[in-house]
N, CA, C and O atoms as a CHARMM CRD file, in Angstrom:
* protein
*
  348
    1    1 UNK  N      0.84300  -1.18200   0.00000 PROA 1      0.00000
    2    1 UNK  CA     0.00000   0.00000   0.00000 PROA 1      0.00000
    3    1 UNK  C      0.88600   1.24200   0.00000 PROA 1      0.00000
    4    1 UNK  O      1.96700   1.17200   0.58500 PROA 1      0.00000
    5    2 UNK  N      0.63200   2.03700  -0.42500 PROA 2      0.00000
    6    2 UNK  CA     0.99700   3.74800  -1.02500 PROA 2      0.00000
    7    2 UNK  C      0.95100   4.32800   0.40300 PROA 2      0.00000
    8    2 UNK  O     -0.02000   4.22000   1.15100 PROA 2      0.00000
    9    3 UNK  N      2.34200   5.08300   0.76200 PROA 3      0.00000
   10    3 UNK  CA     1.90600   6.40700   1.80600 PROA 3      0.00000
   11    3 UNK  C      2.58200   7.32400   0.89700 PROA 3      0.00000
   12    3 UNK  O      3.52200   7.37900   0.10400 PROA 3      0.00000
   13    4 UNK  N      1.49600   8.12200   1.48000 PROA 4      0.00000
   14    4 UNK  CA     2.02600   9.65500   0.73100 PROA 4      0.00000
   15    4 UNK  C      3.00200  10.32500   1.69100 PROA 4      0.00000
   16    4 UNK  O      2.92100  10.57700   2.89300 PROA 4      0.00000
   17    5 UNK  N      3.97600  10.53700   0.75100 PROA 5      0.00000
   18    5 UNK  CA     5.12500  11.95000   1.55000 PROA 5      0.00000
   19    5 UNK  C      5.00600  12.90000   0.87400 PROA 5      0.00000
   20    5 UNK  O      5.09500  12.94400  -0.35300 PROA 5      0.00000
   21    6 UNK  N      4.73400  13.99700   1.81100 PROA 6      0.00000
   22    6 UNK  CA     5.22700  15.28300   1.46800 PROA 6      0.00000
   23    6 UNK  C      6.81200  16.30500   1.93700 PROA 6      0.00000
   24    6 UNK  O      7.17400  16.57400   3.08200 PROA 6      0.00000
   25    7 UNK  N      7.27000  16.56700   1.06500 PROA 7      0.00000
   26    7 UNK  CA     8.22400  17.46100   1.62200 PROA 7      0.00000
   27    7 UNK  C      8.04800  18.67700   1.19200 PROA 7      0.00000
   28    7 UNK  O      7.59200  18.81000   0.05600 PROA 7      0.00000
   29    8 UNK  N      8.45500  20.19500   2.21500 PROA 8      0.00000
   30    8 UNK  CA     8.29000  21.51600   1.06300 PROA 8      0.00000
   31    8 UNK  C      9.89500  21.91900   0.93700 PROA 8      0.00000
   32    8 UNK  O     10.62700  21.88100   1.92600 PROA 8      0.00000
   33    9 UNK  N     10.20400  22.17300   0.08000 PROA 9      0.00000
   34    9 UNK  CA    11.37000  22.60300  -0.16200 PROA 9      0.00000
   35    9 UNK  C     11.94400  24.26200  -0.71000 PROA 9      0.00000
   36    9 UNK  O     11.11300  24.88000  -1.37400 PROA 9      0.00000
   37   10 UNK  N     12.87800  24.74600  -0.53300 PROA 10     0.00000
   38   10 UNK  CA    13.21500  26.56300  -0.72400 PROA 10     0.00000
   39   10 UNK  C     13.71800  25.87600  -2.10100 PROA 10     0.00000
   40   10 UNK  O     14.46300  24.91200  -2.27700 PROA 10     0.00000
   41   11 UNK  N     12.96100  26.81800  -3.12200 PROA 11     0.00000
   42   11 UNK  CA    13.52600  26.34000  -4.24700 PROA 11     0.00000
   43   11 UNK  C     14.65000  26.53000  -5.18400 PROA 11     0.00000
   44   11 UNK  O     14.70100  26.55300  -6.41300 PROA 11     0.00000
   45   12 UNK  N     15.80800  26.69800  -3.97100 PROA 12     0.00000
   46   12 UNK  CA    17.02300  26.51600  -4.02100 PROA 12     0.00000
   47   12 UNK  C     17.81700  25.24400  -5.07100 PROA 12     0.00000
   48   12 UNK  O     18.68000  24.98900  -5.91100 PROA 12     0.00000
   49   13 UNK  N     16.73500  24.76200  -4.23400 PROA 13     0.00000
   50   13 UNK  CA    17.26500  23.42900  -5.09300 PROA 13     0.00000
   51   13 UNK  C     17.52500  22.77500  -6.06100 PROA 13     0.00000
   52   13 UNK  O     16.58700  22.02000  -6.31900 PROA 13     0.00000
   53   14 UNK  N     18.25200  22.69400  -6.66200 PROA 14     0.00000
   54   14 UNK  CA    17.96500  22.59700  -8.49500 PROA 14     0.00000
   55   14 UNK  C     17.84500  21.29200  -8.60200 PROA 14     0.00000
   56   14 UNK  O     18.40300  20.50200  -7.84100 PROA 14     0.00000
   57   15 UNK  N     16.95800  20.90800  -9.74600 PROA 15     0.00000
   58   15 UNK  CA    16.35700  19.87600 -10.02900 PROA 15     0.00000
   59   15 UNK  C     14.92100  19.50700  -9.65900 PROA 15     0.00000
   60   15 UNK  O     14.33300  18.56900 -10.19800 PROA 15     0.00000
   61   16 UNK  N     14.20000  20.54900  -8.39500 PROA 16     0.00000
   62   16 UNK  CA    13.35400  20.06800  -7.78000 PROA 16     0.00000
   63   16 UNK  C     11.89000  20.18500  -8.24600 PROA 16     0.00000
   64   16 UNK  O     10.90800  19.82900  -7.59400 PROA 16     0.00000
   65   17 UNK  N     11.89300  20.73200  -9.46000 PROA 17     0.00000
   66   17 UNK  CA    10.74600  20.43400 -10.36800 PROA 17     0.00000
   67   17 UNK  C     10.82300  19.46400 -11.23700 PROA 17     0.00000
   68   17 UNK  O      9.76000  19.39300 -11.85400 PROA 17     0.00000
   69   18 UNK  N     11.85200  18.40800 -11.69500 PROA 18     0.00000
   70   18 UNK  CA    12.43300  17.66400 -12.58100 PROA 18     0.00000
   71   18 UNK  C     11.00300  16.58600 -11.87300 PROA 18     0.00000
   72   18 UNK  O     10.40800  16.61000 -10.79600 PROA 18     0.00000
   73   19 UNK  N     10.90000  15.80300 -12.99200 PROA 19     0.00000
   74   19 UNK  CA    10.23000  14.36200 -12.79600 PROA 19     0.00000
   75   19 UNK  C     10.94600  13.40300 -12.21100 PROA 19     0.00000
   76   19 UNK  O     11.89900  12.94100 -12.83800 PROA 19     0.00000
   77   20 UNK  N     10.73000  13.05600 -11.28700 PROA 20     0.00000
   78   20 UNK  CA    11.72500  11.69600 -10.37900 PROA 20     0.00000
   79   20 UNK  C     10.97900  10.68500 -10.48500 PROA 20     0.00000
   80   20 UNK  O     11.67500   9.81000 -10.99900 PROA 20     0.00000
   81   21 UNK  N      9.99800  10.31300 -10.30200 PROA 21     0.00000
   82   21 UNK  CA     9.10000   9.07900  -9.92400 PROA 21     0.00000
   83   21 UNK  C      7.22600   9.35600 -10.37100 PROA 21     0.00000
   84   21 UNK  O      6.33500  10.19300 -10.22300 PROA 21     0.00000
   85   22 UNK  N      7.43300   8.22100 -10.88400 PROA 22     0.00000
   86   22 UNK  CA     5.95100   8.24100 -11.64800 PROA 22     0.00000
   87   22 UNK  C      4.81900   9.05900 -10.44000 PROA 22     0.00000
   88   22 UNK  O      4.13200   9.90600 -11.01200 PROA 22     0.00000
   89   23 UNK  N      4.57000   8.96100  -9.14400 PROA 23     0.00000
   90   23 UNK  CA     3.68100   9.16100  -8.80600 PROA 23     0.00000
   91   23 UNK  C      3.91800  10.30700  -8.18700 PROA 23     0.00000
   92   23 UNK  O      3.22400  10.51700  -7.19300 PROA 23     0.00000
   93   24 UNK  N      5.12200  11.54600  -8.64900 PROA 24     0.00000
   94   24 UNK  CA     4.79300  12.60400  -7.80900 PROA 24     0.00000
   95   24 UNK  C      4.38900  13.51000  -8.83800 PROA 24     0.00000
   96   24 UNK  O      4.19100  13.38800 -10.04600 PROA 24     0.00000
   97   25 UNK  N      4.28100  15.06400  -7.49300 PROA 25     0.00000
   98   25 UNK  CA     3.23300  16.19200  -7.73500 PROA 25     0.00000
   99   25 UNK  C      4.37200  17.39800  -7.21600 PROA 25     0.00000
  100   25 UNK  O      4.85500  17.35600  -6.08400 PROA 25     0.00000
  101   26 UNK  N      4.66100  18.28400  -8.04000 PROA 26     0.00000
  102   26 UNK  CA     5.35300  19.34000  -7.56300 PROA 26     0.00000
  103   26 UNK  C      4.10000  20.67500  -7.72700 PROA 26     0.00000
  104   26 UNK  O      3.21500  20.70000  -8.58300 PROA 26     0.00000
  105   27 UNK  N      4.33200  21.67500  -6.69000 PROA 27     0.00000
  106   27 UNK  CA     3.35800  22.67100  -6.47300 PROA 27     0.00000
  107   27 UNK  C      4.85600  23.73200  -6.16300 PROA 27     0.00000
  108   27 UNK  O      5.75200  23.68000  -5.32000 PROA 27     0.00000
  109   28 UNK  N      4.57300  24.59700  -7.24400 PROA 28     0.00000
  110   28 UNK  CA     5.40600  26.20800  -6.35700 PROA 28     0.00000
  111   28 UNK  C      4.56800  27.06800  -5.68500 PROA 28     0.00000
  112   28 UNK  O      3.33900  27.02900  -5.61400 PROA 28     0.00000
  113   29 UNK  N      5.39000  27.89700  -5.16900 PROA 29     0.00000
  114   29 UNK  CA     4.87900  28.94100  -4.70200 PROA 29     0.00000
  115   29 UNK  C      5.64700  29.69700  -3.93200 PROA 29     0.00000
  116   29 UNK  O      6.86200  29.53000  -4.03700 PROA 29     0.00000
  117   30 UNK  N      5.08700  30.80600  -2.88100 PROA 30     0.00000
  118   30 UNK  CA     6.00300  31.91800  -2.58100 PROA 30     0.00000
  119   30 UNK  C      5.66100  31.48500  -0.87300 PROA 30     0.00000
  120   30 UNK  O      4.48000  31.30200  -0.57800 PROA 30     0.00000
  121   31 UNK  N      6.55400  31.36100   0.02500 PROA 31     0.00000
  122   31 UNK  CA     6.09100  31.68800   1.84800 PROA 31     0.00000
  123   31 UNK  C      7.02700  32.87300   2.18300 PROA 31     0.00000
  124   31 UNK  O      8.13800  33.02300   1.67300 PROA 31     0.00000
  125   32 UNK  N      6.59000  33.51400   2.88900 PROA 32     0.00000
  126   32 UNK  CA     7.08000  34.87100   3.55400 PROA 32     0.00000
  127   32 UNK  C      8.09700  34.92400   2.66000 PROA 32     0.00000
  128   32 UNK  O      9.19700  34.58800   3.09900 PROA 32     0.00000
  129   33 UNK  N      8.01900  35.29500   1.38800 PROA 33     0.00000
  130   33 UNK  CA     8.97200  36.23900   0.59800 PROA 33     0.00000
  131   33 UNK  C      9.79200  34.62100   0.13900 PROA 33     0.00000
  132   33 UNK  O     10.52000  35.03700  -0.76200 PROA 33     0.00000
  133   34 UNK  N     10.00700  33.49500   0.20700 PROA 34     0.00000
  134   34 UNK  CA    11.06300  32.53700   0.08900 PROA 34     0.00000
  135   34 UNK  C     10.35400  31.43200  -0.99500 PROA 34     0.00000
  136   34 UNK  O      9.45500  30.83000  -0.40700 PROA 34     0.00000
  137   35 UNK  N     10.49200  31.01200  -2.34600 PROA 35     0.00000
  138   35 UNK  CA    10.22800  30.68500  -3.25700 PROA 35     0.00000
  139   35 UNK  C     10.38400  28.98800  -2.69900 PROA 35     0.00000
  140   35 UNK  O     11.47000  28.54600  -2.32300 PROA 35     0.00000
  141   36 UNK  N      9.10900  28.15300  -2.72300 PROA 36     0.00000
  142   36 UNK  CA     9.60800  26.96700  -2.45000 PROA 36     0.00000
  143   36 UNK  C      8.46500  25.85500  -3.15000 PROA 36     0.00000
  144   36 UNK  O      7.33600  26.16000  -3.53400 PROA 36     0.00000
  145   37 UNK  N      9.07000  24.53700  -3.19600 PROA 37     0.00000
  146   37 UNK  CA     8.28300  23.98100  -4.05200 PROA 37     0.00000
  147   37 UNK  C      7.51900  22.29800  -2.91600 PROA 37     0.00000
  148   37 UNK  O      8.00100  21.44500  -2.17100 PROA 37     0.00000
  149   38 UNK  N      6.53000  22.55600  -3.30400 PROA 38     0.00000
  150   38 UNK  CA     6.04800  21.02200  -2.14300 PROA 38     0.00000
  151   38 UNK  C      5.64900  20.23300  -3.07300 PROA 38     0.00000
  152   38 UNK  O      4.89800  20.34500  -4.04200 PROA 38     0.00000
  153   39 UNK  N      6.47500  19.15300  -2.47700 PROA 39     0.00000
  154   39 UNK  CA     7.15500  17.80200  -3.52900 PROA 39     0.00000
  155   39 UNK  C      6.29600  16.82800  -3.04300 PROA 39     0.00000
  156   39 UNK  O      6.43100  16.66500  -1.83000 PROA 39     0.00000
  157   40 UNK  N      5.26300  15.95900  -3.69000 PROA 40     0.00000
  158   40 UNK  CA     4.49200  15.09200  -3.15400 PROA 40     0.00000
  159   40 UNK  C      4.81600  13.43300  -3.58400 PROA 40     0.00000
  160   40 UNK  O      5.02000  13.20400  -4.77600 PROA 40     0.00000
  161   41 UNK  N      4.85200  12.49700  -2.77300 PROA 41     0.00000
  162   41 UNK  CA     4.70800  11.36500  -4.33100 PROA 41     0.00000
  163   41 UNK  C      5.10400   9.61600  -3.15000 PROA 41     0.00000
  164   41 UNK  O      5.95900   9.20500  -2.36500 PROA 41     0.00000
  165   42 UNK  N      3.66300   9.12200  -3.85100 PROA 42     0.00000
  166   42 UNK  CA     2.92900   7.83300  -3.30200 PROA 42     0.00000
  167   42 UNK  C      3.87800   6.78900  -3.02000 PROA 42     0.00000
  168   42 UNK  O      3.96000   5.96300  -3.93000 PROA 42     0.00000
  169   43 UNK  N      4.49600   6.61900  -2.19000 PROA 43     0.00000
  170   43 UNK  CA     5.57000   5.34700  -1.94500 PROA 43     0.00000
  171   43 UNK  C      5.25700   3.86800  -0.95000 PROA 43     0.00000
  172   43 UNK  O      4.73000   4.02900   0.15100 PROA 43     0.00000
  173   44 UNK  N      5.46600   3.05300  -1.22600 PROA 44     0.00000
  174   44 UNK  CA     5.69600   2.06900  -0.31100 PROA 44     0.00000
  175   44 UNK  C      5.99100   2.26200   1.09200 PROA 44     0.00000
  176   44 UNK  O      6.80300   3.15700   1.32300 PROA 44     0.00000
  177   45 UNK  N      5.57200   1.69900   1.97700 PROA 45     0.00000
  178   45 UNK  CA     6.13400   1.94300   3.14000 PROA 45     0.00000
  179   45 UNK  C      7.36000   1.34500   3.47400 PROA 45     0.00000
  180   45 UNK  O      7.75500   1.56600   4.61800 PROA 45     0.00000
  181   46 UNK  N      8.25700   0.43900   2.54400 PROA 46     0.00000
  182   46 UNK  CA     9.34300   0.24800   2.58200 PROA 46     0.00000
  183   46 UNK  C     10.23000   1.35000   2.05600 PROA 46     0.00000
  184   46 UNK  O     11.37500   1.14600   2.45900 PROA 46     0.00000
  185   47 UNK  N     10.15600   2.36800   1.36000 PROA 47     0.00000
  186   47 UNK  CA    10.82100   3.03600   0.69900 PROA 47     0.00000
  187   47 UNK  C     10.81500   4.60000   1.75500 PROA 47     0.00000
  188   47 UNK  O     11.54700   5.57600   1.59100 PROA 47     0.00000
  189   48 UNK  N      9.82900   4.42600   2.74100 PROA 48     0.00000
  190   48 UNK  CA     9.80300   6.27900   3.32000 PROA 48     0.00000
  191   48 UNK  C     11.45100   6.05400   4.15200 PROA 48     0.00000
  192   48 UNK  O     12.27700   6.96000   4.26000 PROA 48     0.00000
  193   49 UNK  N     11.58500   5.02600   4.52500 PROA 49     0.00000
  194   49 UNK  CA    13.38100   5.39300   5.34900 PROA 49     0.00000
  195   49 UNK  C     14.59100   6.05500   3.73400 PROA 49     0.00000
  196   49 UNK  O     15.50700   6.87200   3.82900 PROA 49     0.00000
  197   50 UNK  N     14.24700   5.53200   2.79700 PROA 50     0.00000
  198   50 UNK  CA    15.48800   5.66600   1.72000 PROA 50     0.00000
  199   50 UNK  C     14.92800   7.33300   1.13600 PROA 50     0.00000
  200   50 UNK  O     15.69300   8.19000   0.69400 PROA 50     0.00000
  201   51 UNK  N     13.30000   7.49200   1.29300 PROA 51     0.00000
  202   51 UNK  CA    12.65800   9.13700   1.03200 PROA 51     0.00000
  203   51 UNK  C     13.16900   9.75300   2.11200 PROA 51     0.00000
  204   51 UNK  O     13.00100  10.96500   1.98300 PROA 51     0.00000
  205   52 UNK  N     13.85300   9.41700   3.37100 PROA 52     0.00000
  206   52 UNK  CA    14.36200  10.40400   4.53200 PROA 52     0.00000
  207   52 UNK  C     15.47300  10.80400   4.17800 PROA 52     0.00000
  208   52 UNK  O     15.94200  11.94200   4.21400 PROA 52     0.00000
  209   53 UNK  N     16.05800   9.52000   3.70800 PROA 53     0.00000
  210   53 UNK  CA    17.65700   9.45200   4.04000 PROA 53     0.00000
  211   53 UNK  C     18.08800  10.96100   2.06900 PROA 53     0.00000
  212   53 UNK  O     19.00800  11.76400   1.91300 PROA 53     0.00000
  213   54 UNK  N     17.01200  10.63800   1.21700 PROA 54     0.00000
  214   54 UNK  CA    16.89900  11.66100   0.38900 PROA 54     0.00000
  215   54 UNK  C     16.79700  13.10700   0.39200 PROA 54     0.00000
  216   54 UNK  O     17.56300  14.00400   0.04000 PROA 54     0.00000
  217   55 UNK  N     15.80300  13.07900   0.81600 PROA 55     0.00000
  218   55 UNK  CA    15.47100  14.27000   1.73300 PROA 55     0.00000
  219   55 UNK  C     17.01200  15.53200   2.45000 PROA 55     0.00000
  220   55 UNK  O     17.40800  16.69100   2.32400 PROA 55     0.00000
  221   56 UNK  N     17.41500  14.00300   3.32800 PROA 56     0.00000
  222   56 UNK  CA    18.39500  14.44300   4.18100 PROA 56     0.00000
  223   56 UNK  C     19.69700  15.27500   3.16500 PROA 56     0.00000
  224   56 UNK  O     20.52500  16.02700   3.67700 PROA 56     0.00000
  225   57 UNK  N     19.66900  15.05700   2.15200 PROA 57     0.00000
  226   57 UNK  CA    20.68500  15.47400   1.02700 PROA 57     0.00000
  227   57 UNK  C     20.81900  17.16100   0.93700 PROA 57     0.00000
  228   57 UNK  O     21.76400  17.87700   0.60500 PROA 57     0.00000
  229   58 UNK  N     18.96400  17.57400   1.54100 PROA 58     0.00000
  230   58 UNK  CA    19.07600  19.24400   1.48100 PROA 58     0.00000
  231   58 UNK  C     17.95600  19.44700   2.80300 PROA 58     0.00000
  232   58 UNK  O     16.80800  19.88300   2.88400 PROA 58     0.00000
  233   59 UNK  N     18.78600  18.97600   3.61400 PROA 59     0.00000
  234   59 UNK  CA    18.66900  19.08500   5.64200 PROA 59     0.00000
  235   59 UNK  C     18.37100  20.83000   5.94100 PROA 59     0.00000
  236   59 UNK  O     17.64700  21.28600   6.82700 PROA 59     0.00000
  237   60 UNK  N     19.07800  21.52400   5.02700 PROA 60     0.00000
  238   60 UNK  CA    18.53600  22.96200   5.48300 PROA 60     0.00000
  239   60 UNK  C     17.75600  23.36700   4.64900 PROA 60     0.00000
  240   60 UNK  O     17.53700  24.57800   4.66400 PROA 60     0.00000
  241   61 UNK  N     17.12200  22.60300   3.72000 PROA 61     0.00000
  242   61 UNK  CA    16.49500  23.20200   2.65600 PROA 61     0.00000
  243   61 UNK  C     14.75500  22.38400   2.74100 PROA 61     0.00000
  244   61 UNK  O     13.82300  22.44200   1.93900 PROA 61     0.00000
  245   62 UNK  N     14.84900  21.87000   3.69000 PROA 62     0.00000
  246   62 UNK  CA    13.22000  21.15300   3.52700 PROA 62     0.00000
  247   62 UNK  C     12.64100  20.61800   4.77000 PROA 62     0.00000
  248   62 UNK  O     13.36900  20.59700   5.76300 PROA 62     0.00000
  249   63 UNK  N     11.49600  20.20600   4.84900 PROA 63     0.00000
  250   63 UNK  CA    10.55300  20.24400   5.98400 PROA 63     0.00000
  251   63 UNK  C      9.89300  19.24900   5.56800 PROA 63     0.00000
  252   63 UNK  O      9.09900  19.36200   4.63400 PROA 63     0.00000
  253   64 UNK  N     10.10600  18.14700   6.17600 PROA 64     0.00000
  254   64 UNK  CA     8.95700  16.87500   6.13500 PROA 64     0.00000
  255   64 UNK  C      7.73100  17.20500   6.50500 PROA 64     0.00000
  256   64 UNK  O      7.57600  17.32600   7.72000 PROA 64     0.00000
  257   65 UNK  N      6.39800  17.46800   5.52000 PROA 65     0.00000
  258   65 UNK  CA     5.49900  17.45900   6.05500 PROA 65     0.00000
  259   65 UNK  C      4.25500  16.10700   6.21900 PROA 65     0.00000
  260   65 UNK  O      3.24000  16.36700   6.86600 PROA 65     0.00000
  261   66 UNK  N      4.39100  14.95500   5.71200 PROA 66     0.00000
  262   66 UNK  CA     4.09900  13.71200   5.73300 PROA 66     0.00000
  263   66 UNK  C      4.69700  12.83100   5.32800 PROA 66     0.00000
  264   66 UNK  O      5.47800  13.04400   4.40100 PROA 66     0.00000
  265   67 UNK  N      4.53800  11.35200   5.93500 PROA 67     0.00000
  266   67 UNK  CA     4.11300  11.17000   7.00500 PROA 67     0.00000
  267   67 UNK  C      4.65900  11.62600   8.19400 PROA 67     0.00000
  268   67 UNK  O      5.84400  11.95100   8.25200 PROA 67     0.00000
  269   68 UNK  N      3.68900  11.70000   9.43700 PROA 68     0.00000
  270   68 UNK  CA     4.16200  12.44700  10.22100 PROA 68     0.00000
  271   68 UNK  C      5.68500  11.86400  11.11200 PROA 68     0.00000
  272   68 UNK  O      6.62000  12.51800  11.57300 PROA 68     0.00000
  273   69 UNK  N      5.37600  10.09200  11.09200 PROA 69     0.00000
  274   69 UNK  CA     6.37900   9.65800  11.57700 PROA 69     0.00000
  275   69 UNK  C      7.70400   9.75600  11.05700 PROA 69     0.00000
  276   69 UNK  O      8.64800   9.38500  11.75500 PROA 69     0.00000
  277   70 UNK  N      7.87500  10.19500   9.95500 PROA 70     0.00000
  278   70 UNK  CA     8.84300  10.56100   9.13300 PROA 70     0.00000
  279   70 UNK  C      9.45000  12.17900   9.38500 PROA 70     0.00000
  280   70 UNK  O     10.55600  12.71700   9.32800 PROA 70     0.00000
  281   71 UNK  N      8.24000  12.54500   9.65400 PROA 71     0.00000
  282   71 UNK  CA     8.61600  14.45300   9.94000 PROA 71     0.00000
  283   71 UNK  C      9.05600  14.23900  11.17300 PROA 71     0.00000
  284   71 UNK  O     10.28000  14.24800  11.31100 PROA 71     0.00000
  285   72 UNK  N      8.32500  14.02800  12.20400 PROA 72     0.00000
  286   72 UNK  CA     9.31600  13.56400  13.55300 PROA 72     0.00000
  287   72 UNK  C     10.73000  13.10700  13.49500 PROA 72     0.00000
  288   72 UNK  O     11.69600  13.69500  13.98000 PROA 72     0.00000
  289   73 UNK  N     10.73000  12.04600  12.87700 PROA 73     0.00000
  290   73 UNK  CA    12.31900  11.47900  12.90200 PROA 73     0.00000
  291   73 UNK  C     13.31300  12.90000  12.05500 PROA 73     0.00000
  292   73 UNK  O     14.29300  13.47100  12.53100 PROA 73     0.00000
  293   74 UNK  N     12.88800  13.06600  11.19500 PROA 74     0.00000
  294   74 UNK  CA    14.00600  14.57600  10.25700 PROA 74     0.00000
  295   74 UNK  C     14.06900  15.36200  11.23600 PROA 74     0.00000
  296   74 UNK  O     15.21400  15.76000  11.44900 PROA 74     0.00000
  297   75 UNK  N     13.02900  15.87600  12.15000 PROA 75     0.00000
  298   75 UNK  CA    12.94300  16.74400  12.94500 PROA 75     0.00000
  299   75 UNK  C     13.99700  16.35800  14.15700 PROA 75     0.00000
  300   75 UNK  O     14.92800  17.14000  14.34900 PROA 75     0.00000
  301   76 UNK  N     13.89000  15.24800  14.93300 PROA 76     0.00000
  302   76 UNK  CA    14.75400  15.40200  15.38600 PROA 76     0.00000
  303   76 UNK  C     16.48200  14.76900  15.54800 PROA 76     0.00000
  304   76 UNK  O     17.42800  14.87700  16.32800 PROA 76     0.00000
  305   77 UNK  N     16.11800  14.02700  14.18500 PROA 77     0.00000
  306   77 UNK  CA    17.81200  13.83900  13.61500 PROA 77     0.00000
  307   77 UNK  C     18.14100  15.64800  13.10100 PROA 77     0.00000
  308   77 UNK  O     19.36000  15.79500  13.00100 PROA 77     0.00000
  309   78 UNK  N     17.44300  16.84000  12.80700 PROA 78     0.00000
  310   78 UNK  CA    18.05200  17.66800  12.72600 PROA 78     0.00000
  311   78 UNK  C     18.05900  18.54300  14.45000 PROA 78     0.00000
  312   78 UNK  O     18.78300  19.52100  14.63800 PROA 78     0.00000
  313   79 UNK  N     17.50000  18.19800  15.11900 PROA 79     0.00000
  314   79 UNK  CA    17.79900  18.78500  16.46700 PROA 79     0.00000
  315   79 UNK  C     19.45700  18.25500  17.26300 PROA 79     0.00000
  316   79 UNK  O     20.33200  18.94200  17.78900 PROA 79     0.00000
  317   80 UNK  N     19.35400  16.79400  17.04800 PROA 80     0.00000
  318   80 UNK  CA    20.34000  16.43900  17.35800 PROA 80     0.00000
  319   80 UNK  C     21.74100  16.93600  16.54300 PROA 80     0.00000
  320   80 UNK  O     22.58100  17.30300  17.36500 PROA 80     0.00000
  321   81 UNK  N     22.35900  17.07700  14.70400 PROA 81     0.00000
  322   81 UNK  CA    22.93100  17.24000  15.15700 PROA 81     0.00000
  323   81 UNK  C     23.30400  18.59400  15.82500 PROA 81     0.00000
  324   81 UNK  O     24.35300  18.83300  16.42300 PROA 81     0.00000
  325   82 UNK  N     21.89000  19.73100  15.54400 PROA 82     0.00000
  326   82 UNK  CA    22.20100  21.23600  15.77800 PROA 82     0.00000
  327   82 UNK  C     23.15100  20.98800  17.32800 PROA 82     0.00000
  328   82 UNK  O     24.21400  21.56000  17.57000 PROA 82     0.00000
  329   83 UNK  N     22.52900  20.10600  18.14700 PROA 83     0.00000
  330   83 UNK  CA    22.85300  19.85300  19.36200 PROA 83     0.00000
  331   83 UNK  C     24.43200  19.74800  19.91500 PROA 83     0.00000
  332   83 UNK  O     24.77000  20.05700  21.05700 PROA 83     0.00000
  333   84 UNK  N     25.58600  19.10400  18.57100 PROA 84     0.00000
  334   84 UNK  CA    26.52700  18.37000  18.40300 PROA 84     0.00000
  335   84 UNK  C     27.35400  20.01000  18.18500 PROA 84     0.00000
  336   84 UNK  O     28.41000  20.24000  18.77500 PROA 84     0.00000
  337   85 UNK  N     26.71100  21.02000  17.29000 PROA 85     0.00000
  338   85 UNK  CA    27.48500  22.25400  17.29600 PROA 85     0.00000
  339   85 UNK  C     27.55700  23.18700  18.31300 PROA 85     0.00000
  340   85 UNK  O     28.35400  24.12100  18.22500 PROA 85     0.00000
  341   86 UNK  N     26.50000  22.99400  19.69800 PROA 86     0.00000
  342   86 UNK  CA    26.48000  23.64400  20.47700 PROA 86     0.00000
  343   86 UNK  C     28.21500  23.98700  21.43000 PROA 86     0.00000
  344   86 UNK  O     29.05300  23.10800  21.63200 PROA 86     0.00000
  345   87 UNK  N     28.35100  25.45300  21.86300 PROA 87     0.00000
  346   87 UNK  CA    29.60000  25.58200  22.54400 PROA 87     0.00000
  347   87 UNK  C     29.25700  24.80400  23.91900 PROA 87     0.00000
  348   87 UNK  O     30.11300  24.69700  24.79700 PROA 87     0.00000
C-alpha cells in the first residue's frame, strides 16, 4: 500500500521540479517572501526510510510534512545534530 510523503522545499534546489518518480506532484509557490516547491509522491512503506535518508541530502532546505512519523524522525535527527554544534 501507497503512503504519501510530502516534503516543502526553498527552491534553491535545483532539479526540484524535474520528474523523479511516476507518482509525484510538484506545487510552487512563494512563503514569507522565500520561493519553495512542495514535492508530493505515493511510496511504499518500505521506501519512506530511503525518502528520509533523500530528503536528508538538502537538511537545510526542507521540511517533512508527511508522514508524520517521518517528519518527527528529520525533525529530530536535525535537532540532534544542531545539538553536536552547540559551545
Amino acid at each position: 500500500m501507497a503512503n504519501p510523503a510530502k516534503v516543502a522545499m526553498l527552491y534553491a534546489v535545483q532539479g526540484m521540479g524535474d520528474r523523479c518518480h511516476p507518482t509525484q506532484t510538484v506545487k510552487k509557490g512563494h512563503h514569507r517572501g522565500e520561493p519553495y516547491v512542495d514535492f508530493s509522491v505515493n511510496l511504499p512503506r518500505r521506501s519512506l526510510q530511503e525518502f528520509g535518508r533523500w530528503v536528508n541530502r538538502y537538511m537545510h532546505l526542507a521540511k517533512i510534512l508527511t508522514p508524520d512519523t517521518l517528519a518527527k524522525n528529520h525533525r529530530q535527527n536535525a535537532l540532534t545534530l544542531a545539538s553536536r554544534y552547540k559551545d
